[in-house]
C-alpha positions in Angstrom: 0.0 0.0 0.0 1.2 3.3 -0.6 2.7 6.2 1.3 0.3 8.9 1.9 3.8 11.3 1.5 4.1 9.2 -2.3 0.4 10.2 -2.7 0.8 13.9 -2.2 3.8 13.6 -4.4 2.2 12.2 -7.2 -0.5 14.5 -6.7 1.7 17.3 -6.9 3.2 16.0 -10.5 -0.1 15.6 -11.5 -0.5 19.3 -11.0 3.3 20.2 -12.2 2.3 18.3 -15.7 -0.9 19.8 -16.1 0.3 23.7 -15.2 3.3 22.8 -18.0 1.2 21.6 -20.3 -1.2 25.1 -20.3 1.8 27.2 -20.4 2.9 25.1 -23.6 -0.7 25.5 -24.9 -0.5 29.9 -24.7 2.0 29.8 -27.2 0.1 28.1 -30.1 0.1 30.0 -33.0 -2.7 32.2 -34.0 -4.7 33.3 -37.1 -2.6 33.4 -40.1 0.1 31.4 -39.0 -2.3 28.0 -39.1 -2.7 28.3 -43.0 1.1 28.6 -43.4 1.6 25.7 -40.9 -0.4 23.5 -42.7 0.8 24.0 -46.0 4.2 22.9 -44.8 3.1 19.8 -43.3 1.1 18.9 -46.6 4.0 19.6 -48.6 6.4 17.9 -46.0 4.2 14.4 -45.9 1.8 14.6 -49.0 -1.3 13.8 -48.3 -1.5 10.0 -47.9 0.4 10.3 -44.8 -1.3 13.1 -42.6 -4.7 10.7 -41.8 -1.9 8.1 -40.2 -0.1 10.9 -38.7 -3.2 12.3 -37.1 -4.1 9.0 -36.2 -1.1 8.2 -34.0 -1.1 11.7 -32.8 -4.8 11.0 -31.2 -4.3 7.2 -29.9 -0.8 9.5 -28.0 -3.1 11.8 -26.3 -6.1 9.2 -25.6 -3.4 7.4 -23.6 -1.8 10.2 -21.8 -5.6 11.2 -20.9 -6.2 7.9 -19.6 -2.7 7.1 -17.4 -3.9 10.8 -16.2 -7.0 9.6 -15.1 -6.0 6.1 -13.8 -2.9 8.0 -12.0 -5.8 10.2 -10.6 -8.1 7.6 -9.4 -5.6 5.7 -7.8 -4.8 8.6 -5.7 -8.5 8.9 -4.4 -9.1 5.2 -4.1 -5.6 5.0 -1.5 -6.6 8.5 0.2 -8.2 7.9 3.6 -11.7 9.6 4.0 -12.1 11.0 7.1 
């Protein structure tokens, strides 16, 4: 059984990862820049390729999203309630 210090560490990446991952997120591009961006990947992979590449890139966040959430619910199941 776990550590209720290794639980309030966890918790605490959990946080880290999430605050990280919003700070990455304000620097998307904006407006005009999307066209440009996509033109370069079409040209860069043709467009065979991009339906597999979007592919792999969803199934990649679908499993981040659920170790999130299984990371998550372990935490609550091993917190005491009081």
């Amino acid at each position: 059984m776990k550590n209720g210090e290794d639980l309030v560490v966890i918790h605490l990446i959990i946080i880290t990862m999430q605050s990280l991952l919003t700070i990455l997120l304000f620097g998307l591009p904006t407006g005009w820049e999307w066209p440009i961006i996509l033109i370069v990947i079409l040209l860069l992979f043709g467009g065979k390729k991009i339906p597999e590449l979007m592919k792999g890139i969803g199934k990649g966040v679908r499993g981040f999203k659920d170790g999130l959430k299984e990371i998550e619910k372990d935490i609550e199941e091993d917190t005491p309630s009081n």
